[in-house]
C-alpha positions in Angstrom: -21.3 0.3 -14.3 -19.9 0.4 -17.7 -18.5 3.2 -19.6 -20.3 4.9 -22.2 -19.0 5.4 -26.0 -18.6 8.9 -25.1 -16.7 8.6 -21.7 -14.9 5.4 -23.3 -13.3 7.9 -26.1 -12.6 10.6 -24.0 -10.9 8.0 -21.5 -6.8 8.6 -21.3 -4.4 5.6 -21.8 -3.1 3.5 -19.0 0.7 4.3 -17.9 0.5 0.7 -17.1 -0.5 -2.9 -18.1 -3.4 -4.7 -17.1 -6.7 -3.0 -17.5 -7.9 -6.4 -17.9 -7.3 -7.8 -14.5 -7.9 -4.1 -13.2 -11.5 -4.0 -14.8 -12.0 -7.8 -13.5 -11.0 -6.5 -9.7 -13.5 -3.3 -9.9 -16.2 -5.9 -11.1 -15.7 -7.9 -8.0 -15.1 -5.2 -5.8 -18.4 -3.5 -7.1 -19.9 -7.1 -6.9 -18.7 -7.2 -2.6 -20.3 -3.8 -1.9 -23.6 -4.8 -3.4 -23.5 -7.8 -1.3 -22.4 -5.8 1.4 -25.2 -3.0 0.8 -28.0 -6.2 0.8 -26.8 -7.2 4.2 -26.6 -4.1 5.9 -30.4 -3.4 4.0 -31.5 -6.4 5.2 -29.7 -6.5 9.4 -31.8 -3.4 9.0 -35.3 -4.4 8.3 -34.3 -6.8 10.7 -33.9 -4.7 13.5 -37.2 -2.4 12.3 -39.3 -5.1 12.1 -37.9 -6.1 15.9 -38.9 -3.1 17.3 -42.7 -2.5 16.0 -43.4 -6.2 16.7 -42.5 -7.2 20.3 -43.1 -4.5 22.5 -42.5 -6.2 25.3 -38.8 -7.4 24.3 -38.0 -3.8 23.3 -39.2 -2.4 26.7 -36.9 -5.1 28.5 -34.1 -4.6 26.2 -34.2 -1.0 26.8 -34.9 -1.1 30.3 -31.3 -3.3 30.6 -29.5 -1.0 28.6 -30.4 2.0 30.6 -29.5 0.2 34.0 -26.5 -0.8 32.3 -25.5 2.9 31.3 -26.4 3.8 35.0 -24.1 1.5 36.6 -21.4 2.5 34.3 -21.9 5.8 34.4 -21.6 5.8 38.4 -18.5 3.3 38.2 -16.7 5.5 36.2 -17.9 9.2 37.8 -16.5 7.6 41.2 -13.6 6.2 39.7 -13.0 10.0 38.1 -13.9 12.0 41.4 -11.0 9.3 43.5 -8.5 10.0 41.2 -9.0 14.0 41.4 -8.8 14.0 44.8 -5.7 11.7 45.1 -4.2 14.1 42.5 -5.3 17.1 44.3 -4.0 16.2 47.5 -0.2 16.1 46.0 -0.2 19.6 45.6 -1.3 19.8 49.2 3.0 20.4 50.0 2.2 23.5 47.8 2.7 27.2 49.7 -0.5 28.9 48.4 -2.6 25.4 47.0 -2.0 23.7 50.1 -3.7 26.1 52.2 -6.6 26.0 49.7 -6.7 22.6 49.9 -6.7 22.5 53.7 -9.6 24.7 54.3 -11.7 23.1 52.0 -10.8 20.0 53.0 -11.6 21.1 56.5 -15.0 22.6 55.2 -15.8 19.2 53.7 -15.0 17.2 57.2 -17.0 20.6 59.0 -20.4 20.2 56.8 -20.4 15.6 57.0 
């Protein structure tokens, strides 16, 4: 985008040399993020047009997703829970928390 006559006179002068090369970098840089923009447009479509064509690819690619969020998500809840209750039981030493700990730790083995 190029100045206009107006913003070009009203413009103030450069504390240093080399608007040229500067004006020649914006012009590629604005030149990278249209081609970047046209990618992004187009990976896009792309993935639109995927989805309202085969309906049977997005059902299975969906379908593996969600198992694959499942598994993870159970993975990393039991991973959470064993590490809480390994950190819980080093304040079983503690006067008042111990006990705590202790009879709910006996209600738990009571109620399994």
């Amino acid at each position: 985008m190029s100045l206009t006559k107006e913003q070009e006179s009203r413009k103030l002068p450069s504390k240093h040399r080399g608007d040229e090369k500067r004006a020649e970098e914006n012009e590629r840089f604005e030149q990278l993020l249209d081609k970047l923009e046209d990618m992004t447009t187009k990976g896009r479509l792309k993935d639109m047009a995927f989805h309202f064509t085969d309906t049977k690819q997005v059902i299975k690619s969906n379908l593996i997703a969600g198992i694959a969020r499942g598994v993870g998500l159970t993975i990393g809840v039991g991973i959470f829970v064993a590490l809480l209750a390994w950190l819980i039981s080093l304040f079983e030493p503690l006067p008042y928390i111990g006990e705590l700990l202790a009879r709910l730790s006996n209600i738990i083995e009571a109620n399994r």
